[in-house]
ZATOR-802486 format. One record per atom (N, C-alpha, C): atom name; x, y, z. Coordinates in nm, 2 decimals, decimal comma, padded with zeros to 4 digits. Last residue first. Layout:
[rec CA; [X; Y; Z]] ...
END
This chain:
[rec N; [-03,83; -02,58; 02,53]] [rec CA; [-03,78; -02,42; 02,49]] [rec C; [-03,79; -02,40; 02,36]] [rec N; [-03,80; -02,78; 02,63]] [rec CA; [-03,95; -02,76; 02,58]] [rec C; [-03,93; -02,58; 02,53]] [rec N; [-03,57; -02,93; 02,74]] [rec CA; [-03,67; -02,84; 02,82]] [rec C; [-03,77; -02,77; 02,77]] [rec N; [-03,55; -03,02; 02,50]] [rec CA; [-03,62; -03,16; 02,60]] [rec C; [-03,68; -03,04; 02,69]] [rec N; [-03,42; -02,83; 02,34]] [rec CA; [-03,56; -02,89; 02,33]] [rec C; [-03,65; -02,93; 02,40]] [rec N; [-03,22; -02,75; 02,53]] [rec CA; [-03,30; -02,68; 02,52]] [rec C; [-03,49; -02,71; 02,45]] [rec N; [-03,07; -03,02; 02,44]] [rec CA; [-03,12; -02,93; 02,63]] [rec C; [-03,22; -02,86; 02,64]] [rec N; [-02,99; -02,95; 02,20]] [rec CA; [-03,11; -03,08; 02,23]] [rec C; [-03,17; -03,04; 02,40]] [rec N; [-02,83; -02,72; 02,23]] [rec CA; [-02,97; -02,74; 02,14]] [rec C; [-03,06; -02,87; 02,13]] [rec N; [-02,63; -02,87; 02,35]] [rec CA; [-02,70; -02,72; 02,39]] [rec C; [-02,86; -02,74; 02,33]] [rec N; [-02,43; -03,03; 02,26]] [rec CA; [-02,58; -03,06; 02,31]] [rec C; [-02,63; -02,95; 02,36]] [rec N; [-02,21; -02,89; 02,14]] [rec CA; [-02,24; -02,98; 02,27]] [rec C; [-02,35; -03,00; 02,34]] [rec N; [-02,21; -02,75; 01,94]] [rec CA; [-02,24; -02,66; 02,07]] [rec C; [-02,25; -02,80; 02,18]] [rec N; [-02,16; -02,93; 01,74]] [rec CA; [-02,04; -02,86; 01,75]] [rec C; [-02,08; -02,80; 01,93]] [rec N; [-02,25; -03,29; 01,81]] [rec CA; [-02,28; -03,14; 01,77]] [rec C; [-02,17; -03,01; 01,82]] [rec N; [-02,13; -03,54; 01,89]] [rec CA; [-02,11; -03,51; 01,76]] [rec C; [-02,18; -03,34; 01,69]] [rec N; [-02,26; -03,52; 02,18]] [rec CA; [-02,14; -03,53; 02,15]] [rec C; [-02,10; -03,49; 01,98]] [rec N; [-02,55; -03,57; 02,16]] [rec CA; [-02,52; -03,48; 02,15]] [rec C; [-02,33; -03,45; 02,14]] [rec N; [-02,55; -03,90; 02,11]] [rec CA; [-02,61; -03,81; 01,98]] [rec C; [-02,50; -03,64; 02,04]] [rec N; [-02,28; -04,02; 02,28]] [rec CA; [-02,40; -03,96; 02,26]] [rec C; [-02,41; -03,92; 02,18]] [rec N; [-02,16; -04,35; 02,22]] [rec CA; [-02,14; -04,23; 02,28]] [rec C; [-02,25; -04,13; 02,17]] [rec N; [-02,10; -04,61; 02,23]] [rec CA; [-02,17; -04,60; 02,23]] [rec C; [-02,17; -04,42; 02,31]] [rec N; [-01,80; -04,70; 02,27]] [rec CA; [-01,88; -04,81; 02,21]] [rec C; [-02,03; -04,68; 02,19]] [rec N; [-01,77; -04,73; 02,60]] [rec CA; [-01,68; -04,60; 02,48]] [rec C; [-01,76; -04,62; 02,37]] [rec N; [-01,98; -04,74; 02,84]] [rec CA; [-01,93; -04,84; 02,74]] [rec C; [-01,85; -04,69; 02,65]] [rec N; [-01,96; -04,58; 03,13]] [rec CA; [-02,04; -04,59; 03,00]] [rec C; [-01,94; -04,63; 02,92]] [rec N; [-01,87; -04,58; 03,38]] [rec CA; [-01,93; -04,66; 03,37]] [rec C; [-01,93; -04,74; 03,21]] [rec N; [-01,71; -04,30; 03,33]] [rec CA; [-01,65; -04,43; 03,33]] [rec C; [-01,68; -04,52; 03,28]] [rec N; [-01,94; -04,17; 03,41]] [rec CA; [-01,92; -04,17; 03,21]] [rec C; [-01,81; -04,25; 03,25]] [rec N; [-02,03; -04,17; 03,59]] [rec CA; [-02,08; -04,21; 03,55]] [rec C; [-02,08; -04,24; 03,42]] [rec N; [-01,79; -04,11; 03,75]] [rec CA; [-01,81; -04,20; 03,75]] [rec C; [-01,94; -04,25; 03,68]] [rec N; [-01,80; -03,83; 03,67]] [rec CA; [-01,72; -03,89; 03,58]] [rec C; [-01,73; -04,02; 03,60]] [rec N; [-02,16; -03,76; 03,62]] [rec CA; [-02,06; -03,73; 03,67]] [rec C; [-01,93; -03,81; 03,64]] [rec N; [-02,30; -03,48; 03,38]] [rec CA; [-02,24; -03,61; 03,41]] [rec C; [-02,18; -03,64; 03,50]] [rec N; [-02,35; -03,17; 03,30]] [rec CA; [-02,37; -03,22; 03,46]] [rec C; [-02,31; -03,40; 03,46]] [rec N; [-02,29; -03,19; 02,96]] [rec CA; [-02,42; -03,16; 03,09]] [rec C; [-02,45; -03,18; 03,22]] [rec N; [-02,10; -03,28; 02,83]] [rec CA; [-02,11; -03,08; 02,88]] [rec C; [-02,18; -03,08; 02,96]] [rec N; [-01,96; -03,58; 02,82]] [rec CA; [-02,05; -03,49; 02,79]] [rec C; [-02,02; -03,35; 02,86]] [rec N; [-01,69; -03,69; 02,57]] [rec CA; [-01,71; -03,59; 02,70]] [rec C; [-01,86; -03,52; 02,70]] [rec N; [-01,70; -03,79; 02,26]] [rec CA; [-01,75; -03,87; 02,42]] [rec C; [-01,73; -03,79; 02,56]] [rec N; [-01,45; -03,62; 02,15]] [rec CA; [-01,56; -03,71; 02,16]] [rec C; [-01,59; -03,80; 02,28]] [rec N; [-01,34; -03,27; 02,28]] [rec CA; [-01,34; -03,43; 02,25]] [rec C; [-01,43; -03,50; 02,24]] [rec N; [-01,36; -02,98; 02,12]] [rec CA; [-01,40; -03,07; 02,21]] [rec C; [-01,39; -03,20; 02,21]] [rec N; [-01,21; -02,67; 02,06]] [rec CA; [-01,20; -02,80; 02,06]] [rec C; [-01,30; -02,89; 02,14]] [rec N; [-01,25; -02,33; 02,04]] [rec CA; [-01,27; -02,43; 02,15]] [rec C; [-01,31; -02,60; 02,06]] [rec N; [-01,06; -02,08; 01,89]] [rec CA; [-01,20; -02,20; 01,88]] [rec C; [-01,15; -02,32; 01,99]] [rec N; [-01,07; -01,75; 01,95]] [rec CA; [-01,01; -01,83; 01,98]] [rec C; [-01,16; -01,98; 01,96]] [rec N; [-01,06; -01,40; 01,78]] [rec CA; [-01,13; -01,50; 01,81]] [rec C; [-01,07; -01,64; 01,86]] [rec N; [-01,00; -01,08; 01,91]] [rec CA; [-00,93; -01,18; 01,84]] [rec C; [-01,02; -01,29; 01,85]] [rec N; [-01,11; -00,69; 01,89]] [rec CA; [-01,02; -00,86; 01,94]] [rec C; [-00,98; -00,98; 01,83]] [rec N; [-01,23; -00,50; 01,86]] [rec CA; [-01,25; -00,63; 01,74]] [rec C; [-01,22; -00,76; 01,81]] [rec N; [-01,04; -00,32; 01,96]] [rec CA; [-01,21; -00,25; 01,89]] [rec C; [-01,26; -00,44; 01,94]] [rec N; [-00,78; -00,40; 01,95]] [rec CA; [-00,86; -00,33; 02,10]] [rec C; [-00,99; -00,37; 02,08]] [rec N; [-00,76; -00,41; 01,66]] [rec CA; [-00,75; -00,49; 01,73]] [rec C; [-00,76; -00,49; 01,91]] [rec N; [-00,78; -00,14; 01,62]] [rec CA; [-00,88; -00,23; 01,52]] [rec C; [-00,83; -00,35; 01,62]] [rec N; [-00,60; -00,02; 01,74]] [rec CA; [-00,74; 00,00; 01,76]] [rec C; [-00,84; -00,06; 01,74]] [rec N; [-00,34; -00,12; 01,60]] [rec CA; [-00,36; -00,15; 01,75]] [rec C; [-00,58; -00,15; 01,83]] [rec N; [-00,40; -00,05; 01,40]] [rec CA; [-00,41; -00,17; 01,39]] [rec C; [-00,43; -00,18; 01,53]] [rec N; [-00,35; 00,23; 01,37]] [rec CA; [-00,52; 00,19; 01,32]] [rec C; [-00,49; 00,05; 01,37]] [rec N; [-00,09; 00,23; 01,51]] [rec CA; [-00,22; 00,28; 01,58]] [rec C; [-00,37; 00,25; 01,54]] [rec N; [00,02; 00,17; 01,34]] [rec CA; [00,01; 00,09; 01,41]] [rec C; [-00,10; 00,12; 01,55]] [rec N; [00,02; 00,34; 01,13]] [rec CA; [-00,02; 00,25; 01,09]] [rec C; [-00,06; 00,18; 01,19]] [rec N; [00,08; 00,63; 01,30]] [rec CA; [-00,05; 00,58; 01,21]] [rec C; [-00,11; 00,44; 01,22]] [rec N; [00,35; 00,52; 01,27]] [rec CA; [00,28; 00,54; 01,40]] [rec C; [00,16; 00,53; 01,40]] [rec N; [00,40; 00,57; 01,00]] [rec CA; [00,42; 00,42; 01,08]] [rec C; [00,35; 00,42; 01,22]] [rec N; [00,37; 00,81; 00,98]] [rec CA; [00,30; 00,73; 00,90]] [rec C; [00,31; 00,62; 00,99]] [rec N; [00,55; 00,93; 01,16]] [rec CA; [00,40; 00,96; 01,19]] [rec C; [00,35; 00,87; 01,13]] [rec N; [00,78; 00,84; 01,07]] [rec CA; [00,75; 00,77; 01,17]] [rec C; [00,64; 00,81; 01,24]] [rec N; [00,78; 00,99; 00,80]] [rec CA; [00,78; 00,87; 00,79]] [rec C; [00,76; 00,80; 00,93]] [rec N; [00,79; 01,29; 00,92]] [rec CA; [00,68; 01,22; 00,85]] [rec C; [00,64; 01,06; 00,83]] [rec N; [01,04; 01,28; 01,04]] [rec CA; [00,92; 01,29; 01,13]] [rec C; [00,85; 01,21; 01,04]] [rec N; [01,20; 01,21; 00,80]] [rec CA; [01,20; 01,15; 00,85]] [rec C; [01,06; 01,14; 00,99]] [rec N; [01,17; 01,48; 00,68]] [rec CA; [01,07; 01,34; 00,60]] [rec C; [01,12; 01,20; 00,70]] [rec N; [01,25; 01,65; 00,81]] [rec CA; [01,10; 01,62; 00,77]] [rec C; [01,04; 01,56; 00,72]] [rec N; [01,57; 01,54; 00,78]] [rec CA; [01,46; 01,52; 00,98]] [rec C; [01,28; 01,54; 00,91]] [rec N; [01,55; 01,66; 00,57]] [rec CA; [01,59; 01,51; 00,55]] [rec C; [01,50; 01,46; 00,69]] [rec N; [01,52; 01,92; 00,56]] [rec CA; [01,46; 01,84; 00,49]] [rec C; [01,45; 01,68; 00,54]] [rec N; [01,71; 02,13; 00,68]] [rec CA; [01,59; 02,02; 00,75]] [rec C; [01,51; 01,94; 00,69]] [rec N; [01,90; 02,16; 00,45]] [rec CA; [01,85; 02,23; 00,54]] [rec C; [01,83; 02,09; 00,64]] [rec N; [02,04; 02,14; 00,19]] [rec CA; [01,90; 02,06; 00,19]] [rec C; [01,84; 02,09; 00,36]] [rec N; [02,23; 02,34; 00,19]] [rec CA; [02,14; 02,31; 00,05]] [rec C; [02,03; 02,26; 00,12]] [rec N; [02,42; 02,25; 00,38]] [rec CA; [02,35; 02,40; 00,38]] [rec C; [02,26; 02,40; 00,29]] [rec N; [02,45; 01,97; 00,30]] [rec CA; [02,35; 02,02; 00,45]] [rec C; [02,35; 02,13; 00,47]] [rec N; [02,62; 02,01; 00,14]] [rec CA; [02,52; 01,93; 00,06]] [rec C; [02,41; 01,98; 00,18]] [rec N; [02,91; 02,14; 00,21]] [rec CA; [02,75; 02,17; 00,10]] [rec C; [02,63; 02,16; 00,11]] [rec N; [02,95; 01,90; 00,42]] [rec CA; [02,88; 02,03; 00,42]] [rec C; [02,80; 02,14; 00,34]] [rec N; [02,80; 01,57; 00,38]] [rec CA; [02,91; 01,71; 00,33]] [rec C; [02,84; 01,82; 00,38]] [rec N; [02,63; 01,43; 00,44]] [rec CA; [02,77; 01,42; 00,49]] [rec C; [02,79; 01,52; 00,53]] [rec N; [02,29; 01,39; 00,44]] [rec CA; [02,43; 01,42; 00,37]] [rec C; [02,50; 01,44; 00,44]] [rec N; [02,09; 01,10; 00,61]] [rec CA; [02,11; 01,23; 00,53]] [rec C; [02,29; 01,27; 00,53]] [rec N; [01,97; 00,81; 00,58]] [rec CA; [02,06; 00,86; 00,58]] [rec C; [02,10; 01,01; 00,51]] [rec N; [01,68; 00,84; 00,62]] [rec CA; [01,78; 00,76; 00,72]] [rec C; [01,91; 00,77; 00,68]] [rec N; [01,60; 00,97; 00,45]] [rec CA; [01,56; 01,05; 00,56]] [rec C; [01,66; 00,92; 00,65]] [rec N; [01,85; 01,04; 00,16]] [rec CA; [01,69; 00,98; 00,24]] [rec C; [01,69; 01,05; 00,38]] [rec N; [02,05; 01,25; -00,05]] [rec CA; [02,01; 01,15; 00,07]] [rec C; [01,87; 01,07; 00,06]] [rec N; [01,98; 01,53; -00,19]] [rec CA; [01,98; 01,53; -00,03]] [rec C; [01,94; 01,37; 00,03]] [rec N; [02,04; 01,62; -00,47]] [rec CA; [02,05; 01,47; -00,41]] [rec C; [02,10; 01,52; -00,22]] [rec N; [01,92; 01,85; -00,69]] [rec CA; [02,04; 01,80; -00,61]] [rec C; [01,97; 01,65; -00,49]] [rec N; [01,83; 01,87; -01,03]] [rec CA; [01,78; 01,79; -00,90]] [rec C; [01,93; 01,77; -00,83]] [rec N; [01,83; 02,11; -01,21]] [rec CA; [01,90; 02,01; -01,21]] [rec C; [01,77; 01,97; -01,04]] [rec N; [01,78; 02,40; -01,25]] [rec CA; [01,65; 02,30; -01,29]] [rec C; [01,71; 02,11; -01,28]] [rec N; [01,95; 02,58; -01,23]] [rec CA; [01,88; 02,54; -01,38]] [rec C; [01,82; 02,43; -01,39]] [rec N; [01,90; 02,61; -01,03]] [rec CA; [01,85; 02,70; -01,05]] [rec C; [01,81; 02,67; -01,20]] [rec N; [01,83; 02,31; -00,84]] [rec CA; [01,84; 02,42; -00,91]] [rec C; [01,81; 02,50; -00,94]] [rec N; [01,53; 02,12; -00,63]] [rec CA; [01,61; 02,17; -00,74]] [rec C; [01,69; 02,27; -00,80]] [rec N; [01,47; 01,89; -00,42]] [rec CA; [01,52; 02,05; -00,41]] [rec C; [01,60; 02,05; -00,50]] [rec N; [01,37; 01,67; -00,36]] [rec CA; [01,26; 01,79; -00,40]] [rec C; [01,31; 01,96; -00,41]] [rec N; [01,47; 01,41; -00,34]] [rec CA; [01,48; 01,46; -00,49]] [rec C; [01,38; 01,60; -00,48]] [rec N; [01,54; 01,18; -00,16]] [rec CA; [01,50; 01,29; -00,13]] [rec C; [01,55; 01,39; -00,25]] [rec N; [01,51; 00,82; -00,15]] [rec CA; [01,61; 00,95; -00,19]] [rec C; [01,53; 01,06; -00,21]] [rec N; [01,33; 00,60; 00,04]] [rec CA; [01,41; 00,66; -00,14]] [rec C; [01,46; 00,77; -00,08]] [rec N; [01,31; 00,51; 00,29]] [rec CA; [01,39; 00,48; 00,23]] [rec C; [01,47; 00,52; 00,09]] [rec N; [01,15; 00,65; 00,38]] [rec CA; [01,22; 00,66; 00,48]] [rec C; [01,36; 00,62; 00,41]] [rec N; [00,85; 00,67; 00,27]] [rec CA; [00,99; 00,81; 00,28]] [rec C; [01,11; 00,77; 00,35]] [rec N; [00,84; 00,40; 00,23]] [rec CA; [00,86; 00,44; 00,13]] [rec C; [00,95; 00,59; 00,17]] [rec N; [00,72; 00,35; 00,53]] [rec CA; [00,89; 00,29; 00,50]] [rec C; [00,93; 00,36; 00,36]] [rec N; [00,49; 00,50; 00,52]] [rec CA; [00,62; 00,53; 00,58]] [rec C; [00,80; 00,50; 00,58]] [rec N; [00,40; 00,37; 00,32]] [rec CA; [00,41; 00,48; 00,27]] [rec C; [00,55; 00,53; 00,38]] [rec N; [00,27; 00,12; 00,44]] [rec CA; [00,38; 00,11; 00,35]] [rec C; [00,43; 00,22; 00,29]] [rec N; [00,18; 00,22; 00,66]] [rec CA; [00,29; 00,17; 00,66]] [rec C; [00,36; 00,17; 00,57]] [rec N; [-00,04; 00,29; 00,53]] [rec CA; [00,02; 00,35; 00,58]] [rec C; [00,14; 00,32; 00,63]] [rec N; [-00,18; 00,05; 00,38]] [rec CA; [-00,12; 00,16; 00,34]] [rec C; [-00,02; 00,29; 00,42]] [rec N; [-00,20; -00,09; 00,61]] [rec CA; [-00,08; -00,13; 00,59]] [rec C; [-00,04; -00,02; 00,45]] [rec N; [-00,42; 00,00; 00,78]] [rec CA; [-00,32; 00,04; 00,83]] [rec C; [-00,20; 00,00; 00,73]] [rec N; [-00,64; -00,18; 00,62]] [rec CA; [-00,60; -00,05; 00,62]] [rec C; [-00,50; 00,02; 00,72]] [rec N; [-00,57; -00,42; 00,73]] [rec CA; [-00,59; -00,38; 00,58]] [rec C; [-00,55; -00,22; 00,56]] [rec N; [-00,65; -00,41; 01,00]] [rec CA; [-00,51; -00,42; 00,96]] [rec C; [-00,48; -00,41; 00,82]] [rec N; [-00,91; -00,35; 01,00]] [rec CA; [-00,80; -00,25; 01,05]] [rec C; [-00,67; -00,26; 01,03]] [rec N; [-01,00; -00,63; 00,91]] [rec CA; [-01,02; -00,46; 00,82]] [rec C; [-00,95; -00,39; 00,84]] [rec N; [-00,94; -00,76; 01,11]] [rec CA; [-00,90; -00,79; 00,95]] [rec C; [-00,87; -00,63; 00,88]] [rec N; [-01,08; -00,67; 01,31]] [rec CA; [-00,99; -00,66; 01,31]] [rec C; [-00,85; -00,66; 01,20]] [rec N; [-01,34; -00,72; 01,18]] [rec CA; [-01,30; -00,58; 01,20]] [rec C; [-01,17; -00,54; 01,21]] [rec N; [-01,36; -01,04; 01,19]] [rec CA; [-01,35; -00,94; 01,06]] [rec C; [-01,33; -00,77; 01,09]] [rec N; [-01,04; -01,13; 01,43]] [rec CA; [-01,28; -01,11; 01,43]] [rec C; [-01,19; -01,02; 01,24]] [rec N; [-00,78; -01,38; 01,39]] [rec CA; [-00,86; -01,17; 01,43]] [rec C; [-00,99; -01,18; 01,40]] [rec N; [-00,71; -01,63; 01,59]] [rec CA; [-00,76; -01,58; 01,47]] [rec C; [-00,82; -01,44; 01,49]] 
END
């Protein structure tokens, strides 16, 4: 499971992602006529064929493709960091009737199943009664 920092990092990276895939994939509408028409240069994953069409639209199409795999690079850079930063959290299971405190196993053999410890049903495994009896 991610710590909450790492949450957050990944929250906010996914604007950025999602803007990268957005140039990567509409159609490239920013070069207009003279009378004001809109020519069609494509996307940045697939730019024009024709020759026309790539003395019109230049380098446009490679600029929005850089742009689109800075965004994504972005993205995964805040996430990679937020998850460096933050880590990950893992939960430790414990089984009933195993004590934590030095027992030895021949001595919890011994012990009836029937009758298993107060500290066993605490999530820290008797940490906090240890610490009482030692007067802490």
């Amino acid at each position: 499971m991610p710590n909450l920092g790492t949450k957050v990092a990944i929250l906010a990276a996914i604007p950025f992602l999602a803007y990268g895939i957005y140039l990567l994939l509409t159609p490239i509408t920013d070069i207009q006529t003279s009378s004001g028409a809109i020519f069609e240069c494509g996307s940045a994953l697939q730019p024009p064929t024709d020759d026309f069409q790539e003395a019109v639209c230049g380098t446009i199409n490679t600029q929005y493709l850089y742009r689109s795999i800075a965004s994504i690079v972005a993205a995964l850079g805040i996430a990679g960091v937020g998850a460096a930063l933050f880590g990950f959290s893992h939960q430790v299971e414990r089984a009933i009737g195993r004590s934590g405190h030095g027992d030895s196993s021949a001595q919890q053999a011994q012990q009836p199943q029937s009758t298993l410890q107060e500290d066993d049903y605490y999530s820290d495994g008797g940490a906090r009664r240890r610490l009482l009896d030692d007067g802490r």
